[in-house]
N, C-alpha and C positions, 0 to 999 in steps of 0.2 A: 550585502549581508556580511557582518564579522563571520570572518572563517573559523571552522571548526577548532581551528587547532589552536586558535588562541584564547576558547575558553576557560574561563574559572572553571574551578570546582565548586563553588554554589552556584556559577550560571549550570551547570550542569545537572546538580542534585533540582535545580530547580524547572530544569526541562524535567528529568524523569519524575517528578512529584504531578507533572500532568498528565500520565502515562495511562491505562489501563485501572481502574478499581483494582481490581485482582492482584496489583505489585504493590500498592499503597504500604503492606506490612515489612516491604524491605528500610534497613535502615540507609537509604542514597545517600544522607547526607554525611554520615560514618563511611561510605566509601571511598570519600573524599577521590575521585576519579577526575581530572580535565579532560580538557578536550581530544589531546593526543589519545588518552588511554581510553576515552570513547571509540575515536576511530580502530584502533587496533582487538576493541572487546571481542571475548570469542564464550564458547559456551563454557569451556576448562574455566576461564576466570571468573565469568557468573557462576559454576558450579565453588570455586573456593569463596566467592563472597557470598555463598548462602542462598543463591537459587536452584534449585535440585528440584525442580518441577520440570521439564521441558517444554511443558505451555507454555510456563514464564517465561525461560530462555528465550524462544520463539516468539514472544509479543515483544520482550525487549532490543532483542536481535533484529528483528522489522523494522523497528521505529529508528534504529541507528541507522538501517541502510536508508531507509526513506531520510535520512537526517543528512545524512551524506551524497545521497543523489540530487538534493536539496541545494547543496552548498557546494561543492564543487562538481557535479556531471548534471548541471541544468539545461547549457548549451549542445550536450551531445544526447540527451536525453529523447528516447525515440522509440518507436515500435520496434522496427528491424535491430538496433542496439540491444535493446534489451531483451529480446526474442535468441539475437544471436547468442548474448550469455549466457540466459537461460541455458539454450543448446546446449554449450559448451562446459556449463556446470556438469548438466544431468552426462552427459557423455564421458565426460572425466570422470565420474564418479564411478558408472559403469566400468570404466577400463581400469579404475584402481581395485575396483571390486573381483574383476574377475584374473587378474594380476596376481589376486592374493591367494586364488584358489589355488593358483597351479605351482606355490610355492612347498614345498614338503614339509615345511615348517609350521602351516597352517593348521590352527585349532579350532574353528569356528565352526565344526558338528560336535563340541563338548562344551565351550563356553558358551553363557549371555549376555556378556558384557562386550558393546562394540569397541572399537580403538575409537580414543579420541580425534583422530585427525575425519576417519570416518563422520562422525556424529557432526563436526563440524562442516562436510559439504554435504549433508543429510537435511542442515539445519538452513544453510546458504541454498540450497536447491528450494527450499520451502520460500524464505523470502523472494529469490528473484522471482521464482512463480508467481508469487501473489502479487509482485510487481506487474506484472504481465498483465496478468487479468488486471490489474488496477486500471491501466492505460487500454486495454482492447474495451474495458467494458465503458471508460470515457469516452470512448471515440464512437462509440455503438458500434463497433466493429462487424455487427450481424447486418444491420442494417447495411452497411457501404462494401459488402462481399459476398452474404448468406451464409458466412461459414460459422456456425455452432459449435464447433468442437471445444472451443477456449472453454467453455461452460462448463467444461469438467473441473478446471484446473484446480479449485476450489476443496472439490473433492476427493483429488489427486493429491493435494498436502495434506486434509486429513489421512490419506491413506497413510503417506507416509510419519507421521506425527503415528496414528497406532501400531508401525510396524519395528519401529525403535522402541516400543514401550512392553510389547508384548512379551509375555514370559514364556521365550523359547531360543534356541539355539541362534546364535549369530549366523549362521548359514542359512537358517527359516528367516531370518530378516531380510538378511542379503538377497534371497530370492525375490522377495515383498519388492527392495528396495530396486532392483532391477527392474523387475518388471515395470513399476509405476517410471522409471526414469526413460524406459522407452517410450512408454506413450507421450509422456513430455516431449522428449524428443520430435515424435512425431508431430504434434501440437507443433509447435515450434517451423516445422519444416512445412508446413501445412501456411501459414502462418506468412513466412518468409517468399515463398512461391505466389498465393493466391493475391493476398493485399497490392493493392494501386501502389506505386511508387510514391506517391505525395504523402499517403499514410506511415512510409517506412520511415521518410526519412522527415516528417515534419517534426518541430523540434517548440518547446512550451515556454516562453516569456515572461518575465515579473515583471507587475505593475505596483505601483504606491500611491492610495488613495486616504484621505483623511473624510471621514463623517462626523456630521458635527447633530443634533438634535435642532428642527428648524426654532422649537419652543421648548425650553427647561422641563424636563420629565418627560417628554417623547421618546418613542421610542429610533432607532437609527434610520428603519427600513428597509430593514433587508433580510430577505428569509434565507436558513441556510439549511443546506442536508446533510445529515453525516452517512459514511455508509460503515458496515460492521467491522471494516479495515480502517478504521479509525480517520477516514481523509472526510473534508469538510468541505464543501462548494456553499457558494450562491444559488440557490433556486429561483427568486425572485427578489424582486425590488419595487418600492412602490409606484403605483401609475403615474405620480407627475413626474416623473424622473426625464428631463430634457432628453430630446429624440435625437438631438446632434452630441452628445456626448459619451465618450467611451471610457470612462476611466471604470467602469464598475460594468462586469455583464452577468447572464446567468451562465453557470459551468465553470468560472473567476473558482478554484482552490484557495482558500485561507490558509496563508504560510506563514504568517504573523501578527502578531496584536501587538500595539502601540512595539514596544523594545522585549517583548516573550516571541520565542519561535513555539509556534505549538502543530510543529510536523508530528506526527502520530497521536497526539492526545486525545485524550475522550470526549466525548461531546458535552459531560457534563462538566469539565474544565474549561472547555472553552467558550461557554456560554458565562461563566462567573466571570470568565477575563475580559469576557465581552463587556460585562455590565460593571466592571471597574470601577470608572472614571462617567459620571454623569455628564460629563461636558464634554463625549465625544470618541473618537476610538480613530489609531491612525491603522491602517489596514495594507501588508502586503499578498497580491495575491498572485497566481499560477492561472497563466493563460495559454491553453491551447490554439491554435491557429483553426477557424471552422472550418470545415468541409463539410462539401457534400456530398448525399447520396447517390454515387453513381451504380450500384447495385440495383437490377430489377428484380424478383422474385418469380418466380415463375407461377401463373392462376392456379387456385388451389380450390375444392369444393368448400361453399359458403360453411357448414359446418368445422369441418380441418383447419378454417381460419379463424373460424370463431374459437374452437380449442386450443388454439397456439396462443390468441391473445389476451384469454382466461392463464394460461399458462405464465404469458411472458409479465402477466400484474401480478401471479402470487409470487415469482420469482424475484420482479419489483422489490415488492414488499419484505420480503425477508430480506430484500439486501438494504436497503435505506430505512432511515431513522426519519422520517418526516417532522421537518420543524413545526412550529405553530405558525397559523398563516396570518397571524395579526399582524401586519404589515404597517404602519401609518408615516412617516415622512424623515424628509430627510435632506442636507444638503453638502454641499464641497466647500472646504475651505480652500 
């Protein structure tokens, strides 16, 4: 893949135009931003080019790091890596936090405005989070441990997302923001101790596949799922699809269409870019290495199991966009 840093400023405004609905009213292409001043964005400089929402910040803020774990930390890219950051965020954050307290200088039982440097690893703690769970909930992490706790973690950046927002003293935040950064923590450490070593340290592969339509107006064949963190897999693919071939599986991430990177876009953009070009679509994807289940679960009475997995379908379901299962054919150039 062309490295970050060397692109344009319309490759750019043209990544971000696939971005979220919800950004679509910023003017991108008036930001005239490259590559470099992607990699270096922070929430101070979306705050002067006119995002003053922190949901925005945060959507756009995501899709950068998934933009940049994308292109340069693919190969080091891992459970344990990214768990250990995570840590390491929420931990720093915590020791700058309470650093501040013990200064005499310190104003935050009168003000509600954070320090910028703050809000920024308030905002980096949120993404690597979500990074986290992005990657525990691909691997079923519950399934090959039994450990549930990650489950929170979802809920744990909202927290944090309502507690920089809320109109009260920066020392009522700080507490908010502490607390939630222990339990991450904890997550984390949970996390780093229990997981099998081949989960820590297994690491996710690009492949390059081109599909062509076997008959003009067919459709490709291949169904995809989005989840509400904007990343896009394979689900299936049609049944005649040769049994000796690997270039295409389900769990395959969609990290590009034909010459667009559409790392964080929305599903309803990547479906237009999908249906581009009727004579075909070249496809780069993100492949994790399978594992298996070596977690048992311990027998549970037949009701308890029946409500875990009433549980674990409505949880499904809020988190995936279920494509259409019209599936019909498809082949390799």
């Amino acid at each position: 893949m062309e490295p970050l840093m060397s692109w344009s400023a319309e490759r750019v405004s043209a990544w971000l135009r696939g971005l979220d609905a919800s950004l679509q009213q910023y003017a991108f292409e008036q930001w005239r931003l490259c590559g470099e001043d992607l990699l270096h964005l922070s929430s101070q400089q979306l705050e002067q080019l006119g995002v003053h929402k922190i949901g925005h910040q945060e959507l756009i803020l995501e899709a950068v790091e998934k933009l940049c774990t994308m292109t340069y930390g693919l190969a080091g890219e891992s459970v344990g890596s990214v768990a250990e950051k995570l840590r390491a965020v929420a931990h720093s954050l915590q020791m700058g936090i309470q650093s501040r307290w013990r200064v005499n200088t310190y104003d935050g039982h009168r003000v509600t405005k954070m320090p910028n440097q703050e809000l920024q690893l308030v905002l980096d703690l949120i993404v690597t989070a979500k990074s986290l769970y992005s990657l525990l909930n691909r691997y079923q992490y519950t399934e090959l441990t039994g450990y549930t706790g990650f489950k929170n973690i979802l809920e744990l950046c909202k927290d944090l997302g309502s507690a920089v927002q809320k109109d009260n003293t920066v020392l009522d935040k700080e507490k908010d923001i502490i607390s939630v950064s222990r339990q991450l923590v904890a997550i984390c450490d949970e996390v780093l101790s229990s997981a099998p070593e081949a989960v820590l340290t297994h690491t996710s592969q690009l492949q390059s596949v081109d599909l062509v339509p076997v008959l003009p107006g067919e459709q490709l064949g291949i169904e995809i799922t989005s989840t509400s963190s904007s990343q896009h897999y394979i689900s299936g693919t049609a049944a005649e699809f040769p049994a000796d071939s690997s270039e295409i599986l389900a769990g395959d991430e969609v990290i590009k269409v034909n010459d667009q990177i559409v790392v964080g876009w929305s599903r309803k953009n990547l479906v237009a870019k999908l249906q581009e070009n009727p004579n075909g679509v070249s496809l780069l994807l993100r492949r994790l290495p399978a594992l298996s289940v070596s977690h048992k679960h311990k027998d549970k009475p037949a009701q308890k199991e029946e409500e875990d997995e009433e549980e674990e379908e409505r949880n499904r379901d809020l988190v995936f966009e279920r494509a259409p299962a019209s599936v019909r054919s498809y082949s390799f150039r």
